[in-house]
N, CA, C and O of each residue as an XYZ file, in Angstrom:
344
protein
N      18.423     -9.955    -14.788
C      17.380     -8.977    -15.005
C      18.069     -7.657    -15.382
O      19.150     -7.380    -14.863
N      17.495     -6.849    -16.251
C      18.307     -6.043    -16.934
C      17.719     -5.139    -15.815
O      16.877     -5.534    -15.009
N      18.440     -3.419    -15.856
C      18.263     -2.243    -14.715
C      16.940     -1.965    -15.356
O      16.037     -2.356    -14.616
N      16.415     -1.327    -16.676
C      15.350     -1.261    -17.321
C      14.078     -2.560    -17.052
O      12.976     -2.044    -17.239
N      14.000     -3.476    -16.821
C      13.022     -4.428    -16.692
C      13.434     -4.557    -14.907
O      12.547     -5.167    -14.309
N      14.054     -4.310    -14.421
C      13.333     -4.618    -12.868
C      12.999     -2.746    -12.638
O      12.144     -2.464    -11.797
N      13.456     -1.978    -13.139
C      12.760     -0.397    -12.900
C      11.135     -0.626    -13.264
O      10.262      0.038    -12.705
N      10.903     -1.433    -14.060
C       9.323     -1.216    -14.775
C       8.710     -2.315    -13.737
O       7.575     -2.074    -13.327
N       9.227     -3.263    -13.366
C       8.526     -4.112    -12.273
C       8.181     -3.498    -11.230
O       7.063     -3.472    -10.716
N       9.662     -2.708    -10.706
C       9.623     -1.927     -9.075
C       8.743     -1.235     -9.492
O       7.968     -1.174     -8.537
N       8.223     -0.511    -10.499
C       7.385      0.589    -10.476
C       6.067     -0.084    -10.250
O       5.350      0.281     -9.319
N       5.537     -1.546    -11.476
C       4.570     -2.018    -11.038
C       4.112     -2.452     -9.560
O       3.018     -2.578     -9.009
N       5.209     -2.592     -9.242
C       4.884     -3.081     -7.579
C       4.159     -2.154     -6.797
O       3.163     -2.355     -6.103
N       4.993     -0.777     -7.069
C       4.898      0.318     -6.163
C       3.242      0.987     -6.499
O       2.447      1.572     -5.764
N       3.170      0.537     -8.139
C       1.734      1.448     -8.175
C       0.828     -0.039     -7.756
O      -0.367      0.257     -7.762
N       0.961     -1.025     -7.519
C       0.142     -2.196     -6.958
C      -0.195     -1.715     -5.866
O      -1.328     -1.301     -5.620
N       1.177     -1.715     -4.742
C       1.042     -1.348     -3.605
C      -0.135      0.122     -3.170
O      -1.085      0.067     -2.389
N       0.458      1.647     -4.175
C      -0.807      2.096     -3.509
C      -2.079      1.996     -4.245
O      -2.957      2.430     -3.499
N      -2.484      1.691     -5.164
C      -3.944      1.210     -5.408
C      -4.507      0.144     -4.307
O      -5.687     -0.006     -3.990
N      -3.268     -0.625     -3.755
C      -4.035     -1.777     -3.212
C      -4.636     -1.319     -1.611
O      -5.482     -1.839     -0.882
N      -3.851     -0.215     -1.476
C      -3.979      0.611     -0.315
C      -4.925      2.021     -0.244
O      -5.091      2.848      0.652
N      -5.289      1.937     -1.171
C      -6.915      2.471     -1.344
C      -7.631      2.751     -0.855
O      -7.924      3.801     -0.283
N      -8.067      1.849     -0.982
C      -9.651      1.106     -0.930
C      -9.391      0.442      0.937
O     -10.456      0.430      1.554
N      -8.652      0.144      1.431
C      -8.225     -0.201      2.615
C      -8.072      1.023      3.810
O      -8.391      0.977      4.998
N      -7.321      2.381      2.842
C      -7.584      3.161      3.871
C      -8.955      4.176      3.336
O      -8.619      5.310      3.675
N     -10.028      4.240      2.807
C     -11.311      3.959      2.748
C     -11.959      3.746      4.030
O     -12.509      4.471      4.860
N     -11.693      2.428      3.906
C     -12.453      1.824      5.121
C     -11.919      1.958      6.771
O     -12.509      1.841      7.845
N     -10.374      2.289      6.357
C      -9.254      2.593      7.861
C     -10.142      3.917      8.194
O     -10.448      3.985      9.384
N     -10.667      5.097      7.290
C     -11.448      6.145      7.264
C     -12.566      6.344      8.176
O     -12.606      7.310      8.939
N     -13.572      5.359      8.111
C     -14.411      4.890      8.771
C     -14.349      4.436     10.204
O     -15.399      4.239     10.816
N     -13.541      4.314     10.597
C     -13.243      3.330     11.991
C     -12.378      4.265     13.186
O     -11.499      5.111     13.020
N     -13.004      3.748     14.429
C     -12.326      4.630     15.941
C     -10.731      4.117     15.389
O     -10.334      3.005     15.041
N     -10.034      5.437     15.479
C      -8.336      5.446     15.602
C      -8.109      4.412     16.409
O      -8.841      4.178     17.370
N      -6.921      3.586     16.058
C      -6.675      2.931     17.181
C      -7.419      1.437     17.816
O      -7.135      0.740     18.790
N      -8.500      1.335     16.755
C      -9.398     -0.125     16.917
C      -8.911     -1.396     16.385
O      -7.883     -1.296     15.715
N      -9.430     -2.630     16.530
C      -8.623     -3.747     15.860
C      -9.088     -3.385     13.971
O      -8.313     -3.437     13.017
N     -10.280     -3.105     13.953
C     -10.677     -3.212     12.309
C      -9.606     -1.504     11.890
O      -9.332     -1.416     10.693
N      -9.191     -0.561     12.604
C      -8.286      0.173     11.892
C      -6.875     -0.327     11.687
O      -6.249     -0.193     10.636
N      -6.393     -0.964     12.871
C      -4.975     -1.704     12.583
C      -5.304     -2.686     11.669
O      -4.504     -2.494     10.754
N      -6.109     -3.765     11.324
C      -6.444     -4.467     10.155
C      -6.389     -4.082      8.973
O      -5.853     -4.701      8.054
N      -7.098     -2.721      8.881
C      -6.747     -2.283      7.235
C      -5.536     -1.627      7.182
O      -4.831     -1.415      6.195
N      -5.373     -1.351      8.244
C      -3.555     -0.490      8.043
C      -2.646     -2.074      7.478
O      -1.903     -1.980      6.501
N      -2.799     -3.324      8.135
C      -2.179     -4.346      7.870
C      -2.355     -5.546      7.198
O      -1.708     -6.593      7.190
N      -3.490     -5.134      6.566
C      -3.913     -6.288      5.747
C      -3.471     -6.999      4.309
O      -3.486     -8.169      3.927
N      -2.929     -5.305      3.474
C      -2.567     -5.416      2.339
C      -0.944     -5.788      2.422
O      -0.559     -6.385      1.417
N      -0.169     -5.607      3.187
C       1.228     -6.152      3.581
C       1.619     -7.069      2.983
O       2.393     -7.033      2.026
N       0.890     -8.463      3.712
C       1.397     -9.824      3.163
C       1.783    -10.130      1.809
O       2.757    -10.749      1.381
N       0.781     -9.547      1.198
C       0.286     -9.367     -0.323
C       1.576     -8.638     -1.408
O       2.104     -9.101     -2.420
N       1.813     -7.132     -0.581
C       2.749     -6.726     -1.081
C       4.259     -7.437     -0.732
O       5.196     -7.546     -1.522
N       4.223     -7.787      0.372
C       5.827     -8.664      0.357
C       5.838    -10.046     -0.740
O       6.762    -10.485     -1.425
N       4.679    -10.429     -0.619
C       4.394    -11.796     -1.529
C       5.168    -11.065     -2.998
O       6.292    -11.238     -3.468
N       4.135    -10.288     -3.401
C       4.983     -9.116     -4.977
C       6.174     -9.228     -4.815
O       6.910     -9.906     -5.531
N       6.569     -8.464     -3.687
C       8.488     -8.009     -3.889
C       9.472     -9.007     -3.857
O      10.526     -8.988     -4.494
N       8.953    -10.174     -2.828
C       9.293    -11.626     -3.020
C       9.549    -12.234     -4.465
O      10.614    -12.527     -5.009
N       8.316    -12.326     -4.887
C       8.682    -12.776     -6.138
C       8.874    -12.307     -7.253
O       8.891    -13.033     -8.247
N       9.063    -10.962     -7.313
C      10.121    -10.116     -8.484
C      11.426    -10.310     -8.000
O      12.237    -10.153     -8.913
N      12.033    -10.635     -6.747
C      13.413    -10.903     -6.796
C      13.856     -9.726     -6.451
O      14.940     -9.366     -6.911
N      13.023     -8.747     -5.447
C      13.739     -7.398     -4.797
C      14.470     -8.003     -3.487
O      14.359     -9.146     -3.043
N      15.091     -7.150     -3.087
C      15.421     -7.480     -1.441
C      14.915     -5.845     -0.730
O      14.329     -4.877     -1.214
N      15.477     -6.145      0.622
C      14.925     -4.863      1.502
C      15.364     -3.273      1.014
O      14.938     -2.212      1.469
N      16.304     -3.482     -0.005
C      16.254     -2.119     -0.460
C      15.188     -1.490     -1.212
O      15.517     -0.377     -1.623
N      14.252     -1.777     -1.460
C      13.320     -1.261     -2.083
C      12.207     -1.059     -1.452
O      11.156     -0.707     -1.987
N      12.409     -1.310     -0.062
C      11.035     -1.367      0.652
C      10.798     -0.111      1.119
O       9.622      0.185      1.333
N      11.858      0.893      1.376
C      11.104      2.072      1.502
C      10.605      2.715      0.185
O      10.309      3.900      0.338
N      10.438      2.238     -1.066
C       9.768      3.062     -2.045
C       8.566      2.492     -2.047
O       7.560      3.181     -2.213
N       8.504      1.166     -1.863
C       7.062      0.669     -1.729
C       6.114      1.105     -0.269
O       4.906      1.325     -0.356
N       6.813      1.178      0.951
C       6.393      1.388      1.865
C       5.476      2.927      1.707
O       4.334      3.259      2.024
N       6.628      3.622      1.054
C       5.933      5.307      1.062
C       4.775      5.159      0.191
O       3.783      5.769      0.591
N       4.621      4.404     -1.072
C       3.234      4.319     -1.893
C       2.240      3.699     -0.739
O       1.270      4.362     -0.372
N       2.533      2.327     -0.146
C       1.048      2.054      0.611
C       0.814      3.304      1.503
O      -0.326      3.744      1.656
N       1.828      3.838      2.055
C       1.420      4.868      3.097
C       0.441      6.233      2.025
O      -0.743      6.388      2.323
N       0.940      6.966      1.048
C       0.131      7.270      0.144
C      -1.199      6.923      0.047
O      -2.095      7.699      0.380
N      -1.407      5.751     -0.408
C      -2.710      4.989     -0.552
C      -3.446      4.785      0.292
O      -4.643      4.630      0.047
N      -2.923      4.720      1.604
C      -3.659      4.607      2.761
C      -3.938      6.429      3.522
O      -4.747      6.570      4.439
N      -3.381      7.272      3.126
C      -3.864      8.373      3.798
C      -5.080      8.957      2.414
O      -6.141      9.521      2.681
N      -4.622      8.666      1.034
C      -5.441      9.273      0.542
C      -7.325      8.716      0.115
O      -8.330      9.258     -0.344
N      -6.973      7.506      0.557
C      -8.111      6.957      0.557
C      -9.183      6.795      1.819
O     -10.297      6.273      1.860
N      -8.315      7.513      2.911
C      -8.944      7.815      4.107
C      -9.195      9.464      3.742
O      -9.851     10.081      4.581
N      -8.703     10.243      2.508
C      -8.952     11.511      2.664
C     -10.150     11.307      1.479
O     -11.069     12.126      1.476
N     -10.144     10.404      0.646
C     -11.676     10.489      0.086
C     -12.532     10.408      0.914
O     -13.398     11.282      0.966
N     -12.531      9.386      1.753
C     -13.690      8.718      3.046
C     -14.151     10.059      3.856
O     -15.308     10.346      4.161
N     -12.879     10.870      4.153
C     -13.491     11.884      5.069
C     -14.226     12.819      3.946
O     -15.374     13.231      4.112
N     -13.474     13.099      2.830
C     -14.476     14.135      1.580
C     -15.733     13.845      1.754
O     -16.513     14.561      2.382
N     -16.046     12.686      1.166
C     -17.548     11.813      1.020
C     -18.644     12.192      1.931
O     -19.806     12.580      1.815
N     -17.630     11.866      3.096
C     -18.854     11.725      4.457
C     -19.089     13.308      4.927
O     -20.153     13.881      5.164
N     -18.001     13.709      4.967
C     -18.811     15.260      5.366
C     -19.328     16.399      4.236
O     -19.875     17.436      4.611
């Protein structure tokens, strides 16, 4: 894999990861801190994203760039949820 074609993958991953983390913390938005349905959306999209990094052929070095996008995705989609509602 050339440095140029796994940079454009890692990137796809990373913008997978926070879109996919969205819409998840959305709904993490909605819910008592600390409940099973808030740890659920905090952990739901995971599997999904390791499944991705799995099969592009990353290893654990890349997981903190992906990690910081779901975290992204998950605070800003809990900061639409709070916009919305109040």
């Amino acid at each position: 894999m050339t440095t140029e074609y796994a940079i454009m993958i890692l990137t796809l991953i990373t913008l997978v990861a926070f879109v996919l983390n969205l819409p998840f913390g959305y709904l993490r938005g909605g819910t008592k801190k600390f409940s099973f349905l808030w740890w659920l959306y905090i952990h739901l999209p995971i599997p999904f994203i390791i499944a991705l990094r799995l099969f592009a052929g990353f290893g654990y070095e890349v997981v903190p760039i992906i990690l910081a996008a779901a975290i992204v995705g998950q605070l800003l989609g809990s900061r639409i949820y709070n916009l919305r509602v109040s």
